[in-house]
C-alpha positions as CSV (number, residue, x, y, z in Angstrom):
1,X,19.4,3.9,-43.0
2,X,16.3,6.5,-43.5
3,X,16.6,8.8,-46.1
4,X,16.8,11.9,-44.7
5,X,20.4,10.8,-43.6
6,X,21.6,10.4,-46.8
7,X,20.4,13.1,-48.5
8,X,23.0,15.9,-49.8
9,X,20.4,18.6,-48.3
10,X,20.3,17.3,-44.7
11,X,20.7,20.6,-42.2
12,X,20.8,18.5,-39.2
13,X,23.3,18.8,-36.0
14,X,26.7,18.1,-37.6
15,X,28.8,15.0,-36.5
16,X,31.1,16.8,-34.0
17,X,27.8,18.3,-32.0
18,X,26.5,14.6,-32.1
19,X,29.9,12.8,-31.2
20,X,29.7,15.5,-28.0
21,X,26.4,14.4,-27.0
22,X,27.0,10.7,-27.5
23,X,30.4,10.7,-26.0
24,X,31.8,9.2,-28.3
25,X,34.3,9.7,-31.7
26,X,33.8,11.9,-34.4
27,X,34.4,8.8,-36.9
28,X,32.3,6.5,-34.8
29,X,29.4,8.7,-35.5
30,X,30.6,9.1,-38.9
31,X,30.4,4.9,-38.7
32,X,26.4,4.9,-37.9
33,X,25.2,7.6,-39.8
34,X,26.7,5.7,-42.8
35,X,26.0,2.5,-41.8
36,X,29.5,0.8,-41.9
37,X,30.0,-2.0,-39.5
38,X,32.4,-1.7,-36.4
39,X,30.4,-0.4,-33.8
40,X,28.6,-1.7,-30.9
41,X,24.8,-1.8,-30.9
42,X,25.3,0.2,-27.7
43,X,26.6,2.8,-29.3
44,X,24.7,2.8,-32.3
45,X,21.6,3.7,-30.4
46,X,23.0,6.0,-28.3
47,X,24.7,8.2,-31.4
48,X,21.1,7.6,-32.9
49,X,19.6,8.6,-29.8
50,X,21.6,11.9,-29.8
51,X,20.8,13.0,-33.4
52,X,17.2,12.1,-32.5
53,X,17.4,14.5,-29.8
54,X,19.5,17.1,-31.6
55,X,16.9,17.1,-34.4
56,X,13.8,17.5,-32.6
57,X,15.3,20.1,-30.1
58,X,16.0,22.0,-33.1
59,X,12.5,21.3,-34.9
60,X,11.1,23.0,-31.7
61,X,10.4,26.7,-30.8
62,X,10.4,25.6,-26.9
63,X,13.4,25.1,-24.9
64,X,13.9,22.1,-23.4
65,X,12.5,21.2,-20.0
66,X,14.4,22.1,-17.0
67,X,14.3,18.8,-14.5
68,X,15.9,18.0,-11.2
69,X,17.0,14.9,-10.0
70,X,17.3,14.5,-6.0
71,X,19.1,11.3,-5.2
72,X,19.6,10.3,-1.7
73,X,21.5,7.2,-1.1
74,X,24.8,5.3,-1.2
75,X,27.8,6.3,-3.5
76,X,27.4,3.7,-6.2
77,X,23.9,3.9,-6.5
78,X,24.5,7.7,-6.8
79,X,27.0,7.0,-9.6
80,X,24.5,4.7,-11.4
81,X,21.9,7.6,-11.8
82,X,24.7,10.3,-12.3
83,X,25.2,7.7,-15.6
84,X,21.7,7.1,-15.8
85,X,20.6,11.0,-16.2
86,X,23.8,11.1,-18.8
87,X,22.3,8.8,-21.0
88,X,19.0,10.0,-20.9
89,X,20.1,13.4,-21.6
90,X,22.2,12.3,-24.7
91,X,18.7,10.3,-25.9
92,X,15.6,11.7,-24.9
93,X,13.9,15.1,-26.6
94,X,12.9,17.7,-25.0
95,X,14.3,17.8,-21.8
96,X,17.7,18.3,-19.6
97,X,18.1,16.6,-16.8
98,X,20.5,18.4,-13.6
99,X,21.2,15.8,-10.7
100,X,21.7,16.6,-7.3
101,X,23.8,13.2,-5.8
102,X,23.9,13.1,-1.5
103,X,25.4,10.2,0.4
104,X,22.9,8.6,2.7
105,X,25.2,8.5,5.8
106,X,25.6,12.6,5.3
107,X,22.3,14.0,4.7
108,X,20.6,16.3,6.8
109,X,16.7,15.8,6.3
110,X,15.3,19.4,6.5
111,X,18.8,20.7,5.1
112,X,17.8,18.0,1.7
113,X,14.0,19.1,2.2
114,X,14.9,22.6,1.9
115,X,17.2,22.2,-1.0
116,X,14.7,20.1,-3.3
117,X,11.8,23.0,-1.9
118,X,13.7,25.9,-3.1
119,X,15.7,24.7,-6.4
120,X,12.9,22.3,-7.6
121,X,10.3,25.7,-7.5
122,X,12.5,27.3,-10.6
123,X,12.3,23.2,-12.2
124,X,10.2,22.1,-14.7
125,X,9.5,19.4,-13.0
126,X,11.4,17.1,-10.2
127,X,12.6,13.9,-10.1
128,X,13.2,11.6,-6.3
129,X,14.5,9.3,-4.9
130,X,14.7,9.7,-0.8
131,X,13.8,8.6,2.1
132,X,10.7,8.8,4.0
133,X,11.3,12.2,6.5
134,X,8.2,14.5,6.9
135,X,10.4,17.4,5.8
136,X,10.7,16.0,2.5
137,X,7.3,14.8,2.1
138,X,6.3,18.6,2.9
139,X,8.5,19.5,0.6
140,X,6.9,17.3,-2.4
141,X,3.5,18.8,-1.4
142,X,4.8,22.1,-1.7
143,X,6.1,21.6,-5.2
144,X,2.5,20.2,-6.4
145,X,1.1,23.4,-5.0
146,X,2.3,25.1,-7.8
147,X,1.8,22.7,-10.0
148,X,5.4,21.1,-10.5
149,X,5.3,17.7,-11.1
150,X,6.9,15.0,-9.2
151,X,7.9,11.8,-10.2
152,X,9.5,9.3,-7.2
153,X,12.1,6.9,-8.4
154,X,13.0,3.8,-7.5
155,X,11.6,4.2,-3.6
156,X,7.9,5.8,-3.6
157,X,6.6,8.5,-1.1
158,X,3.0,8.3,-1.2
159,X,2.6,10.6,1.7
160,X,4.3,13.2,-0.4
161,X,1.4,13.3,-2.9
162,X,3.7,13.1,-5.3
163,X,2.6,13.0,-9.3
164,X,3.8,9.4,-10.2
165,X,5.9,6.6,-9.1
166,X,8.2,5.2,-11.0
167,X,10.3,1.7,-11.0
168,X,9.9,-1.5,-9.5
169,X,7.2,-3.3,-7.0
170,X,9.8,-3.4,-4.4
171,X,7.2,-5.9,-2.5
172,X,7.9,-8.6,-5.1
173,X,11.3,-8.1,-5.0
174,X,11.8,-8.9,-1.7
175,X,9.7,-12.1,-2.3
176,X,12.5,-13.1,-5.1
177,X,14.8,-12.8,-2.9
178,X,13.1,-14.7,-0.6
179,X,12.3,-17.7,-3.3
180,X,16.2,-17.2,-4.5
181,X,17.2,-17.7,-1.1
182,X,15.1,-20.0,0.3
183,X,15.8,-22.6,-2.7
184,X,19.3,-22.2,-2.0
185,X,19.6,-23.2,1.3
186,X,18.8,-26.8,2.4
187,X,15.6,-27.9,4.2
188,X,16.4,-27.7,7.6
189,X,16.3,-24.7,10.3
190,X,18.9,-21.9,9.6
191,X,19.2,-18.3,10.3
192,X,19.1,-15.5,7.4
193,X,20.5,-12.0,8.6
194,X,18.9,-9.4,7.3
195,X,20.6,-6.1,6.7
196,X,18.9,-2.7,6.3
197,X,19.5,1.2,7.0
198,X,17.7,4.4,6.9
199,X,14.3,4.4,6.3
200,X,13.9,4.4,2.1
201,X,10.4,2.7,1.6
202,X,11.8,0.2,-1.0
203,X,14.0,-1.2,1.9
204,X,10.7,-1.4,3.9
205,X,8.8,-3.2,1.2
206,X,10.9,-5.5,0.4
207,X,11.6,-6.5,4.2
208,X,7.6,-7.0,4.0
209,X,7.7,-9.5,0.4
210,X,10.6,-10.8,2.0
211,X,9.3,-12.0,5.2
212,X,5.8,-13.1,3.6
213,X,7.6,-15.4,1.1
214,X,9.6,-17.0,4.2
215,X,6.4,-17.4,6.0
216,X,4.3,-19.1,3.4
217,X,7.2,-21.4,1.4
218,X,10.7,-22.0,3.8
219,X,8.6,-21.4,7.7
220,X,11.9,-23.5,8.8
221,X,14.2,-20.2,7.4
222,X,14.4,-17.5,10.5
223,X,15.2,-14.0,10.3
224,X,17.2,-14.1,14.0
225,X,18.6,-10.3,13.8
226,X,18.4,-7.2,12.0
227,X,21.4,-4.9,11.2
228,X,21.4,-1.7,11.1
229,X,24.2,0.1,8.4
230,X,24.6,3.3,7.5
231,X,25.4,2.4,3.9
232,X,29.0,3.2,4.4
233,X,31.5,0.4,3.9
234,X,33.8,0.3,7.0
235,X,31.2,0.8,9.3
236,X,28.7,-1.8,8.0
237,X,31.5,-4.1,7.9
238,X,32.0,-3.6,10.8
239,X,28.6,-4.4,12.3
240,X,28.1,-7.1,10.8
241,X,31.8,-9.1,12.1
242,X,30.3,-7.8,15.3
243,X,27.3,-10.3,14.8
244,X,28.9,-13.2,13.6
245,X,30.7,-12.5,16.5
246,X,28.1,-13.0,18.4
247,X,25.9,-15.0,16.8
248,X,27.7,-17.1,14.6
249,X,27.7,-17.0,10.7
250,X,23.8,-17.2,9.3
251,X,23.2,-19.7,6.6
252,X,22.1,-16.6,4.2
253,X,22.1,-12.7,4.1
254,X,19.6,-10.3,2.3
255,X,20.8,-6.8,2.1
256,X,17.7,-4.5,1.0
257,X,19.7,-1.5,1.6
258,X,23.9,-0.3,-0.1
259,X,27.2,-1.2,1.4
260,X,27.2,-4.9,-0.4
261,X,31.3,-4.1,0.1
262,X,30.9,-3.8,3.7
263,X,29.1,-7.4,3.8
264,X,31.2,-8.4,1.4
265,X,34.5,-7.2,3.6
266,X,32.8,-8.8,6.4
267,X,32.4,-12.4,5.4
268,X,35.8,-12.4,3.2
269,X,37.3,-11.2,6.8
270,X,36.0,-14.2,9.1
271,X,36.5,-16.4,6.2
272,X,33.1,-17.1,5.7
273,X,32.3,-15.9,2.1
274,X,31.7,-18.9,0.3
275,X,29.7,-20.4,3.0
276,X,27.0,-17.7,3.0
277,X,24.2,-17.2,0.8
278,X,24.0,-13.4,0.2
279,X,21.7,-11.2,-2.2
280,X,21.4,-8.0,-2.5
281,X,19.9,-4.8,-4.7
282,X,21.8,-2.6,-7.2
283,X,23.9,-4.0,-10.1
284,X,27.0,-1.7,-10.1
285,X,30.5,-1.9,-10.9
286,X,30.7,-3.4,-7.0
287,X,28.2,-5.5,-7.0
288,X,29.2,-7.0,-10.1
289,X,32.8,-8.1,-9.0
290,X,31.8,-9.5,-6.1
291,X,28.9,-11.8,-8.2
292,X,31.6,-12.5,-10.7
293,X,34.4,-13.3,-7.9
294,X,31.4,-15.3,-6.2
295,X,30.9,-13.3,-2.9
296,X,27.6,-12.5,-3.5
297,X,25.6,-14.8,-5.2
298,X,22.6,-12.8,-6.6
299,X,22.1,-8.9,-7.3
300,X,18.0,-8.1,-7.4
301,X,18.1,-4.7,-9.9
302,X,16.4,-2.8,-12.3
303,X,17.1,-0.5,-15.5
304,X,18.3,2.8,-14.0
305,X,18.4,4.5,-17.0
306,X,15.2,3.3,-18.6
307,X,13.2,4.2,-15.2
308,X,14.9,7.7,-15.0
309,X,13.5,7.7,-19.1
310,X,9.9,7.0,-17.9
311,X,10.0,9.5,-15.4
312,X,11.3,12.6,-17.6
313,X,8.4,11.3,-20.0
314,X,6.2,11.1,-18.1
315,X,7.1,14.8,-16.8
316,X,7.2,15.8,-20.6
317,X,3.7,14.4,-21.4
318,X,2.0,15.6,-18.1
319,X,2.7,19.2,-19.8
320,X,0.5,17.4,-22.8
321,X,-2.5,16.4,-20.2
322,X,-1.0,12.9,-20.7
323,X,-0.8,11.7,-17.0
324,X,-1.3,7.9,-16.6
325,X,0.0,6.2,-13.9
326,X,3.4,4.5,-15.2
327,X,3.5,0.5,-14.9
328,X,5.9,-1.1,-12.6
329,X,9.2,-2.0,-14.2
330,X,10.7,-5.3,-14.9
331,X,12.7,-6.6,-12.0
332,X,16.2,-7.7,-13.1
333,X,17.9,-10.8,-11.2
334,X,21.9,-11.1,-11.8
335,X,24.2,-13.7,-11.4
336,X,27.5,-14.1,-12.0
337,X,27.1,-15.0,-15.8
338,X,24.4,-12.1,-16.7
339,X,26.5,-9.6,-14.3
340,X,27.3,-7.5,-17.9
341,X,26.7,-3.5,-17.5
């Protein structure tokens, strides 16, 4: 407990303006801030985290900075960062973050471009994740030509010229999958159906580790078809009952893109689930039951709220003349007994 918490002449944001921020109790924050026991470590840091950012906004003559957050892509990814840019608002100084969530299957590209053109001019600074479209690259380069920074999340846009990129090398992720699935499987030929959608560069890259791993360690494992989902859950299950129809049911299945449901759905419907290897991106509260109900067997992921952190700093320091290129972040593999959110 640091002393300027217990001290009788502490002026700092009172418990109820924490406990809002945090999300949480008025006597849970009462809990931390006297160190009594009964409260998560989870929560600990997050109440923590909100004073923190109480204190400092208030230490401060300037307003926080304004940041955007353009998220194209499947619903429960969309609901991970809606979470994601909750937490970093209740923990990180000095900025605010406003998200902007569109489902994959419904955007318009120029419509998106246009958006993330006009409202990121009057940001701070931007934060994306999208797909590759020239509309939204242009976009990007618009925003740098007046000097708003741009961070990419999760999928890059190097075309875009965009400031920074942050999250994970999406190239050695495919290549765990790859290893994960390749170890799985015996040694002997089989097919591995690979599932995909619109074109995100992360899907792209890890298509590209995916294959190169295959080639080099399991040359006996053959990619025999490509599906093409929308992300939605109906309709991907949908295509891919139509290629087992077909084709039979492959030994594995690596999803790089959303819909794990509609796999999911899919193999549970031809009864076929526990015979498959499948992996796939994204822990979310979907993913995670079907690794702990042991449809899918691994879930490649990454820290959503920690990379949305990075990103924000990054935007905060750039105002500072700090602007190093941000690391790649740790790549997460889940099973169903580290499947925990």
């Amino acid at each position: 407990m640091t002393d300027h918490l217990k001290s009788k002449a502490w002026k700092g944001p009172t418990i109820q303006e924490i406990a809002e921020l945090a999300n949480v109790g008025p006597a849970t924050v009462d809990r931390v801030l006297n160190s009594r026991s009964g409260v998560r470590e989870k929560t600990r840091l997050r109440v923590l985290g909100a004073l923190e950012k109480l204190t400092r906004e208030r230490s401060d003559a300037d307003l926080p900075l304004t940041i955007r957050l353009y998220c194209d892509s499947g619903e429960s990814f969309n609901a991970a960062m809606a979470e994601a840019a909750a937490e970093v608002n209740r923990s990180v100084p000095g900025v605010a973050v406003d998200g902007v969530y569109v489902t994959t299957s419904e955007v318009e590209p120029m419509a998106f471009a246009r958006q993330i053109e006009q409202e990121g001019g009057a940001a701070d600074g931007v934060v994306v994740v999208a797909r590759e479209h020239p509309a939204i690259n242009r976009a990007i380069r618009k925003l740098r030509s007046v000097d708003v920074p741009v961070v990419c999340l999760t999928t890059d846009l190097p075309s875009s010229r965009r400031s920074a990129y942050v999250g994970n090398d999406q190239y050695a992720a495919g290549s765990v999958a790859a290893l994960l699935i390749g170890h799985a499987l015996p040694k002997e030929r089989n097919s591995i159906l690979l599932a995909m959608s619109v074109p995100f560069r992360c899907q792209q890259e890890r298509e590209m580790g995916f294959r190169r791993v295959l080639r080099s360690d399991f040359p006996y494992l053959k990619i025999e078809e490509r599906v093409l989902s929308d992300e939605r859950l109906e309709s991907t299950c949908e295509q891919v009952i139509r290629y087992i129809e077909a084709n039979g049911h492959p030994a594995a299945i690596y999803n790089v893109a959303g819909a794990n449901r509609g796999i999911a759905k899919a193999l549970e419907s031809v009864g076929k689930a526990r015979e498959t290897v499948f992996v796939g991106h994204e822990l979310t509260n979907h993913s995670r039951t079907l690794l702990e109900t042991g449809v899918m067997d691994y879930v490649i992921s990454h820290d959503y709220a920690g990379e949305l952190a990075v990103a924000v700093r990054w935007i905060r320091d750039s105002f500072r003349g700090l602007m190093a290129e941000p690391g790649h972040s740790q790549i997460l593999v889940h099973t169903r007994y580290n499947c925990g959110l």
